[in-house]
C-alpha beads as a LAMMPS data file, in Angstrom:
LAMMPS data file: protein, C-alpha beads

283 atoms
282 bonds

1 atom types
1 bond types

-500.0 500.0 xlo xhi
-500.0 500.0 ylo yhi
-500.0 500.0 zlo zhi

Masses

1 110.0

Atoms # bond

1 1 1 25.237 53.632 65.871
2 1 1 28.172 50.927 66.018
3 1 1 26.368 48.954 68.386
4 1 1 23.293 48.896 66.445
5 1 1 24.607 48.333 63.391
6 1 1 25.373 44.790 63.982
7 1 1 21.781 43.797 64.997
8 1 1 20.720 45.738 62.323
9 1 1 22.858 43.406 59.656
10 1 1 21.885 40.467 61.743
11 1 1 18.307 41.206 61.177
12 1 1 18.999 41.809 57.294
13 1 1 20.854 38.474 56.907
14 1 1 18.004 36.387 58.930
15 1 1 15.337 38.644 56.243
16 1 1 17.464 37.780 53.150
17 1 1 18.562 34.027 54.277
18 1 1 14.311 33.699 55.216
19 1 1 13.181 34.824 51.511
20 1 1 16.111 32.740 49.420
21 1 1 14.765 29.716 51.891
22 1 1 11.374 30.742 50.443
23 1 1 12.554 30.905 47.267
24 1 1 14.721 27.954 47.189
25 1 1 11.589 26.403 48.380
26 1 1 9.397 27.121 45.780
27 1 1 11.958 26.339 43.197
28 1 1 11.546 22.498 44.434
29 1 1 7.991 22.675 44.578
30 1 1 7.738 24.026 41.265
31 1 1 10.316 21.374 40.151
32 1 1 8.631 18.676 41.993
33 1 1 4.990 19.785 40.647
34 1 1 6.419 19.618 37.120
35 1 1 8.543 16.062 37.324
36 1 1 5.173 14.632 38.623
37 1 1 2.561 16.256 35.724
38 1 1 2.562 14.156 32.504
39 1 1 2.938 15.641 29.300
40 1 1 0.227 15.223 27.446
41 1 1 2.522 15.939 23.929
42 1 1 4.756 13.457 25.175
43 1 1 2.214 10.474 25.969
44 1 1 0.438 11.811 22.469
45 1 1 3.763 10.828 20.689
46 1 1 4.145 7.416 22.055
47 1 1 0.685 6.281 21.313
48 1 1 1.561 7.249 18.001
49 1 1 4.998 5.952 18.224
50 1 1 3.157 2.509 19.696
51 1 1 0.636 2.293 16.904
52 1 1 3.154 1.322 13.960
53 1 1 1.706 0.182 10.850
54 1 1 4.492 -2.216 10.376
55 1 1 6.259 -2.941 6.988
56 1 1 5.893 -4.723 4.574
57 1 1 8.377 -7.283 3.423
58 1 1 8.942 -9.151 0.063
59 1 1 10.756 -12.477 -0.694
60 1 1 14.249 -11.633 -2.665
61 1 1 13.772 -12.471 -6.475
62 1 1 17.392 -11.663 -7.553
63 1 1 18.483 -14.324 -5.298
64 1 1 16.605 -16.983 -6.858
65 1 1 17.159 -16.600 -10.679
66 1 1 19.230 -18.561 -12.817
67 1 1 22.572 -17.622 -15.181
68 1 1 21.009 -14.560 -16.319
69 1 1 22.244 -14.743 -20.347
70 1 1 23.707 -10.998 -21.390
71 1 1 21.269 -10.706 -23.764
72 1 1 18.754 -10.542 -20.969
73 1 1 20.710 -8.611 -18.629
74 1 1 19.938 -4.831 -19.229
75 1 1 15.673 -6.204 -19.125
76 1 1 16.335 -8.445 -16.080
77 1 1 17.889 -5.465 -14.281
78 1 1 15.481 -3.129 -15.051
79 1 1 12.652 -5.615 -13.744
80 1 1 14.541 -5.948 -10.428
81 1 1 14.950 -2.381 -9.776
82 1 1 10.657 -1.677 -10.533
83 1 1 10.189 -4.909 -7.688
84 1 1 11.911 -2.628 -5.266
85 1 1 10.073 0.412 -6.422
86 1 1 6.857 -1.282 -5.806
87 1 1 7.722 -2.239 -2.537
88 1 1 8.747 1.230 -1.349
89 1 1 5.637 2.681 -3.325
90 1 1 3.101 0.048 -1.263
91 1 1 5.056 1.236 1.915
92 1 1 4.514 4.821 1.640
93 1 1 1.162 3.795 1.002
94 1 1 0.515 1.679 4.069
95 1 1 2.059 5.187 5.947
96 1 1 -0.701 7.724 3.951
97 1 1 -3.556 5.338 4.774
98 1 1 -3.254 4.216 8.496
99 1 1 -6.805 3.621 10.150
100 1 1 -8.779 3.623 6.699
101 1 1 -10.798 0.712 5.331
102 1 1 -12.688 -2.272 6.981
103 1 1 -11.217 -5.322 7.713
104 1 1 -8.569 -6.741 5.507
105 1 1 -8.022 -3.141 3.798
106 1 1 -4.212 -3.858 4.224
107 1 1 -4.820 -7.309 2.063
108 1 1 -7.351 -5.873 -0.311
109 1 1 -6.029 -2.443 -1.143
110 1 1 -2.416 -3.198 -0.482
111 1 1 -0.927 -6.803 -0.432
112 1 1 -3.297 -7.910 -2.850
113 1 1 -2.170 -5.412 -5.840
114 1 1 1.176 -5.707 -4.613
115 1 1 1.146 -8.957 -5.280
116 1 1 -0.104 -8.728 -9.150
117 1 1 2.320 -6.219 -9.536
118 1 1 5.135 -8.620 -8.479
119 1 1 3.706 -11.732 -10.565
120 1 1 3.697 -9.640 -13.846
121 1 1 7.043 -8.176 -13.169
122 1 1 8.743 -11.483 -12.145
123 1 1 7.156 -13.053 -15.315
124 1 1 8.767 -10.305 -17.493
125 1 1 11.649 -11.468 -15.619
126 1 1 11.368 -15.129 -16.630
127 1 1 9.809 -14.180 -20.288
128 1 1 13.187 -12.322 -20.961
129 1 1 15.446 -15.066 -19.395
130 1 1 13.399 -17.963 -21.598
131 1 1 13.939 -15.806 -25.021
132 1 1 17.688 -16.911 -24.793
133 1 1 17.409 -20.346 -22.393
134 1 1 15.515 -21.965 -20.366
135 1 1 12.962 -19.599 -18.325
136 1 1 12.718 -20.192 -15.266
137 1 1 9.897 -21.413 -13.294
138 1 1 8.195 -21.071 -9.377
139 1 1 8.961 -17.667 -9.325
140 1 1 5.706 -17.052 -8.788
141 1 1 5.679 -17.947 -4.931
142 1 1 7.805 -14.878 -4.573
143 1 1 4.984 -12.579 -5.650
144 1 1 3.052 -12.491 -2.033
145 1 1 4.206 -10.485 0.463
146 1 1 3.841 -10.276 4.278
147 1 1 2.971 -7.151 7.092
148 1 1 5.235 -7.529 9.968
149 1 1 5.860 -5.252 13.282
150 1 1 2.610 -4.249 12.572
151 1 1 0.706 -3.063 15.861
152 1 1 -2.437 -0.658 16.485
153 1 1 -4.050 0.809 13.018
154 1 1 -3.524 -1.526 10.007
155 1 1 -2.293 -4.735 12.409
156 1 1 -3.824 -7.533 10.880
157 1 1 -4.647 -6.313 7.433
158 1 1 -6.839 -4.316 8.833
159 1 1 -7.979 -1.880 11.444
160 1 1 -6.356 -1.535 14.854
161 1 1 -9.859 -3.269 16.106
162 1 1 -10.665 -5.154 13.101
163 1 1 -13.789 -2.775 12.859
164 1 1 -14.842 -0.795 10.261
165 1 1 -14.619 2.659 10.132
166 1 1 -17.584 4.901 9.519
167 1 1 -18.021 6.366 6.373
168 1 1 -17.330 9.721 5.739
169 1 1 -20.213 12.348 4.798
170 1 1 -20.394 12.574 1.007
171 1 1 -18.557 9.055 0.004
172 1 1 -21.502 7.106 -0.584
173 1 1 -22.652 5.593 -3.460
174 1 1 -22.287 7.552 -6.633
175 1 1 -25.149 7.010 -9.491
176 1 1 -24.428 6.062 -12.787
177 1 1 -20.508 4.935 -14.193
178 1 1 -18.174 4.031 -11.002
179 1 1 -21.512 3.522 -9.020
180 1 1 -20.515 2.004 -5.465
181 1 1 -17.024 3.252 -5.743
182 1 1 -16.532 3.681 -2.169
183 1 1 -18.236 1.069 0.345
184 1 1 -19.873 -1.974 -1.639
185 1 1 -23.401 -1.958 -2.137
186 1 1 -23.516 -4.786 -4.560
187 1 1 -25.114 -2.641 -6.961
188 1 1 -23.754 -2.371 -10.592
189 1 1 -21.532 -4.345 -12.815
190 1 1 -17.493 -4.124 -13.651
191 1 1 -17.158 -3.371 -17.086
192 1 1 -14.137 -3.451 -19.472
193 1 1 -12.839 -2.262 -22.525
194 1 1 -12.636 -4.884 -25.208
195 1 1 -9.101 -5.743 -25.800
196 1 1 -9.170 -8.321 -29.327
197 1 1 -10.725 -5.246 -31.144
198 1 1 -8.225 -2.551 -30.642
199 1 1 -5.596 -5.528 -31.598
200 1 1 -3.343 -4.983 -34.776
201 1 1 -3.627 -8.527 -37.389
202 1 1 -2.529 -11.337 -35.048
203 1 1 0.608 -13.496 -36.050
204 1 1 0.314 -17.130 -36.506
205 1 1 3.010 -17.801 -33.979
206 1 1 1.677 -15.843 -31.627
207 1 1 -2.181 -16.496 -32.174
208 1 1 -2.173 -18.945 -29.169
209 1 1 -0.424 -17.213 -26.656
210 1 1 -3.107 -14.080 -27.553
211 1 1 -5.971 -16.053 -27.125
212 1 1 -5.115 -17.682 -24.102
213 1 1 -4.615 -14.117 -22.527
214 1 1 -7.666 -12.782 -24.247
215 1 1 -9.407 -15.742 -22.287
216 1 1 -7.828 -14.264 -19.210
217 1 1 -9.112 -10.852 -19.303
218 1 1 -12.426 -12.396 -19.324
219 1 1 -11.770 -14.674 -16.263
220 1 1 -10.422 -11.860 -14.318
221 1 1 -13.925 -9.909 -15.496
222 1 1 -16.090 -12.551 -14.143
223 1 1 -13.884 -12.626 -11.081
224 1 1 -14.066 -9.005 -10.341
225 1 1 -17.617 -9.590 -10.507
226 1 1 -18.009 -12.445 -8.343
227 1 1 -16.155 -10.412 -6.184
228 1 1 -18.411 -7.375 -5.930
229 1 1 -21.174 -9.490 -4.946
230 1 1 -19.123 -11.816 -2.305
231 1 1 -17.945 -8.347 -0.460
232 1 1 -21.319 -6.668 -0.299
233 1 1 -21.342 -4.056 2.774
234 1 1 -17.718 -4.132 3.387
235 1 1 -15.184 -1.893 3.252
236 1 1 -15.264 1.524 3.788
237 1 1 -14.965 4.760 1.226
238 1 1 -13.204 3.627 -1.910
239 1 1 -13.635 0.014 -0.948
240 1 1 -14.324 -0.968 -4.698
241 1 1 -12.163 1.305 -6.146
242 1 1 -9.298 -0.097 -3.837
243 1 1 -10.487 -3.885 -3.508
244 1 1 -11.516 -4.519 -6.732
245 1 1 -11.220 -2.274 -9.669
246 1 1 -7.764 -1.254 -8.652
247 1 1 -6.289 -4.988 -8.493
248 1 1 -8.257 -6.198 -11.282
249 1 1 -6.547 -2.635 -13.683
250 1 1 -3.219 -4.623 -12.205
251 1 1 -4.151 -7.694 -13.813
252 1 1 -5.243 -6.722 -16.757
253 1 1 -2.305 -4.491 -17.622
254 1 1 0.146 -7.450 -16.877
255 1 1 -2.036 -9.380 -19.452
256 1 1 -2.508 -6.692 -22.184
257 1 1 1.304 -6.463 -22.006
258 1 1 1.529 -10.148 -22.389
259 1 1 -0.374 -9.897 -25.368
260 1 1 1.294 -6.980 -26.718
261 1 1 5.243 -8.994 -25.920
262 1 1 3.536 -12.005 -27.684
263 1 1 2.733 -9.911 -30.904
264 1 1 5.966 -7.924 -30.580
265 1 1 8.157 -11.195 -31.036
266 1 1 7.532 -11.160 -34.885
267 1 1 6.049 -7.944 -35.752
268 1 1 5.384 -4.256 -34.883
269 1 1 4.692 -4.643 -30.916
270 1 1 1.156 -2.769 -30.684
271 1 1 1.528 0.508 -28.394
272 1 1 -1.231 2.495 -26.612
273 1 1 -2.797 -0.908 -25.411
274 1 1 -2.513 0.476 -21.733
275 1 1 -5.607 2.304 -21.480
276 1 1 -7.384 -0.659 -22.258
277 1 1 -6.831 -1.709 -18.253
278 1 1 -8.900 0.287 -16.451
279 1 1 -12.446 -0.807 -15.737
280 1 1 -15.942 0.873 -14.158
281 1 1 -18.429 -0.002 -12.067
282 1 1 -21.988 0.408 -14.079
283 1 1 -25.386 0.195 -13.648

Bonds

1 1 1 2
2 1 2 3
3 1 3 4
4 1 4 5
5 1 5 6
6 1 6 7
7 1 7 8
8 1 8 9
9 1 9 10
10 1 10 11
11 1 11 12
12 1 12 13
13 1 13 14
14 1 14 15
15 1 15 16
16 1 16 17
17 1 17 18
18 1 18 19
19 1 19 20
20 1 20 21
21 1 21 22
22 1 22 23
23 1 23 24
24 1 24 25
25 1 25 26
26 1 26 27
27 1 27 28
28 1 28 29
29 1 29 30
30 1 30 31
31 1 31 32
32 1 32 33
33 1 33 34
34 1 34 35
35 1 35 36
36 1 36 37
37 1 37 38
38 1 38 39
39 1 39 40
40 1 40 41
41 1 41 42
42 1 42 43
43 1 43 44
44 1 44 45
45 1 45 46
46 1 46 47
47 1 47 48
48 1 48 49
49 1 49 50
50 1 50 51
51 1 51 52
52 1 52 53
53 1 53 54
54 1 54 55
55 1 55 56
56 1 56 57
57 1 57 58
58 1 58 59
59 1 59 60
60 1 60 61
61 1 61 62
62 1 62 63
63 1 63 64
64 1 64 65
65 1 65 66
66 1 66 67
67 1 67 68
68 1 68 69
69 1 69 70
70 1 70 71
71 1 71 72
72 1 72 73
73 1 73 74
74 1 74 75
75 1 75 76
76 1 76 77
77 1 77 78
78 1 78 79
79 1 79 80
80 1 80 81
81 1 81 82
82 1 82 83
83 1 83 84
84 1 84 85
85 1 85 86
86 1 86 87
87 1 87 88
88 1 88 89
89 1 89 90
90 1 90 91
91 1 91 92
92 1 92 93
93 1 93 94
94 1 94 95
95 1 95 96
96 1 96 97
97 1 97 98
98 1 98 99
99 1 99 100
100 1 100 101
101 1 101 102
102 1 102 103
103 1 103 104
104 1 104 105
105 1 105 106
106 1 106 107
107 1 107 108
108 1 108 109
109 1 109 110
110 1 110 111
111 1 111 112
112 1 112 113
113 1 113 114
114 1 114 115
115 1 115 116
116 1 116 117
117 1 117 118
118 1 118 119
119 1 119 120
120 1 120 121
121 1 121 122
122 1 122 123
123 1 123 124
124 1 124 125
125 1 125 126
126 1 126 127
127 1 127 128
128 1 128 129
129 1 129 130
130 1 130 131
131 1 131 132
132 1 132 133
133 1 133 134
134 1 134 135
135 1 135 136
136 1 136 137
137 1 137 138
138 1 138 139
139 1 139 140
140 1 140 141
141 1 141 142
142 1 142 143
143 1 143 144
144 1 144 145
145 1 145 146
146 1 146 147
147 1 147 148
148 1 148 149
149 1 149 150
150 1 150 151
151 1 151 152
152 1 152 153
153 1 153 154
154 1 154 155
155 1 155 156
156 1 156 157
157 1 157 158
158 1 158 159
159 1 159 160
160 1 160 161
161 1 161 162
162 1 162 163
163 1 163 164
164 1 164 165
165 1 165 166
166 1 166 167
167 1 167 168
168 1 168 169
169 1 169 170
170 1 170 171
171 1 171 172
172 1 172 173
173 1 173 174
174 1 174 175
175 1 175 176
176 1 176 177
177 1 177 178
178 1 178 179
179 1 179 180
180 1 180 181
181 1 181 182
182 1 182 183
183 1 183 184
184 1 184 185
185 1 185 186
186 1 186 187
187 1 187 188
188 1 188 189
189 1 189 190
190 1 190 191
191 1 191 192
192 1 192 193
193 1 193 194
194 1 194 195
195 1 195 196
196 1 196 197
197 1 197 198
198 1 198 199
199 1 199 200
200 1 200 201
201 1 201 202
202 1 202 203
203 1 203 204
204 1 204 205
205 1 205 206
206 1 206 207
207 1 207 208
208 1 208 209
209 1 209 210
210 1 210 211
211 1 211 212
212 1 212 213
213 1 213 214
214 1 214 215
215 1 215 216
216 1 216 217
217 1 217 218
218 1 218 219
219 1 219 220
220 1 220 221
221 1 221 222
222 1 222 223
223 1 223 224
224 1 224 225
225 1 225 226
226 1 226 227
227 1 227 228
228 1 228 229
229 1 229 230
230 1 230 231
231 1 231 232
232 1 232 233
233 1 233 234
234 1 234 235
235 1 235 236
236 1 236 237
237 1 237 238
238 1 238 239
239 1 239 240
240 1 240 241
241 1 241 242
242 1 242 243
243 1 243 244
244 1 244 245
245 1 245 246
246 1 246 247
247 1 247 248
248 1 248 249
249 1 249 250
250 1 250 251
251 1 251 252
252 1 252 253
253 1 253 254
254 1 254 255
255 1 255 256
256 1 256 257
257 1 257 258
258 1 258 259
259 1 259 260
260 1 260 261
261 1 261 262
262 1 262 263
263 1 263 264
264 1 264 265
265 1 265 266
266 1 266 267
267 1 267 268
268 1 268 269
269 1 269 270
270 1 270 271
271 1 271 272
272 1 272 273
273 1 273 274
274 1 274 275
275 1 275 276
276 1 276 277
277 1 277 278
278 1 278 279
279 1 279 280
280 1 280 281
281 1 281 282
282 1 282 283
């Protein structure tokens, strides 16, 4: 039995050392078959990570004002503070709509009412500055802002290709009021409400400055429309809802406030104006 037992435990060892090797062994070949397999999850994130839809950036309008008077002050600072809200507002947007539109969606649904936002706030800006000095002027460069870092969907204004996407089931052209709402057909006509109408009895002093705006919701009208036409067949779902009759609401709110300021200077300023901005696309 002694002498046995030795071979015996020899025999276990050389069993036990054999299956760790084995073991061991497949451990590294497990290890090495999983270092050399790409995740798919992983490479799924960085293409997403790689496609960025940039951000967009706005020139500094504090920077560039005058004395501001203190009579202004509280107005001016309240202006400021909505030209940072619209930037982070057109940011989140450019986040919630990467790879929609045609070309130029970026420009047309995003710069471009970003921008009339800006030039209506900045000339609040100026209008409140002028009531006690001089107001300032070319401001209005600092309206338009830029995409950078932009790369993949959205780079360029547009689509990661510059293609346009295909339209979704069910987004096509809609009959009757808001007709073509999604991609343009062409078909229809922007219509407004009419502004001098709903208007409270007009001030002498502020007759002119009323008219000329007046005059301006008409041009922006016939622009809209010139538009439509110019942009036939672009643009994906909501193209003219984003493109043109959401930019030209923009406008025309800026302008109906003008109008309502204007009025306000030497009498009751009119309220409930606002609903007046929004226009439809008709047959």
């Amino acid at each position: 039995m002694s002498r046995a037992l030795p071979k015996y435990n020899k025999r276990r060892v050389a069993v036990v050392g054999g299956a760790a090797a084995v073991v061991l062994s497949g451990a590294v070949i497990a290890g090495s078959a999983l270092a050399g397999t790409p995740d798919k999850s992983d490479g799924a994130t960085q293409a997403r990570t790689l496609a960025s839809p940039g951000t967009i950036t706005c020139p500094d309008v504090a920077s560039k004002l005058p004395a501001v008077p203190a009579t202004a002050k509280a107005e001016v600072d309240r202006n400021l503070t909505l030209l940072q809200t619209q930037i982070q507002e057109a940011n989140k947007r450019l986040q919630t709509t990467v790879g929609q539109g045609g070309p130029n969606f970026v420009n047309n649904a995003i710069l471009g009412p970003l921008k009339d936002k800006r030039a209506s706030t900045i000339d609040r800006i100026a209008i409140a500055i002028g009531r006690t000095t001089t107001k300032p002027t070319g401001l209005d460069s600092l309206a338009t802002c830029t995409l950078t870092n932009a790369s993949g969907a959205n780079a360029g204004g547009g689509t990661a290709s510059g293609t346009t996407p295909t339209q979704q089931p069910g987004t096509g052209t809609a009959a009757g009021a808001n007709a073509g709402a999604s991609k343009n057909t062409g078909a229809g006509t922007i219509t407004c409400p009419d502004v001098a109408s709903k208007l409270p009895a007009v001030p002498a002093t502020a007759k002119a400055e009323v008219d000329r705006n007046l005059t301006l919701l008409q041009t922006q009208i016939q622009e809209a429309n010139k538009r439509l036409q110019t942009t036939v067949g672009q643009g994906g779902p909501n193209f003219v809802n984003n493109a043109i009759l959401g930019p030209l609401k923009d406008k025309r709110a800026s302008t109906i406030d003008r109008i309502a300021i204007a009025i306000g200077r030497t009498t009751t300023k009119p309220t409930g104006l606002d609903s007046l901005a929004t226009c439809t696309l008709t047959k």
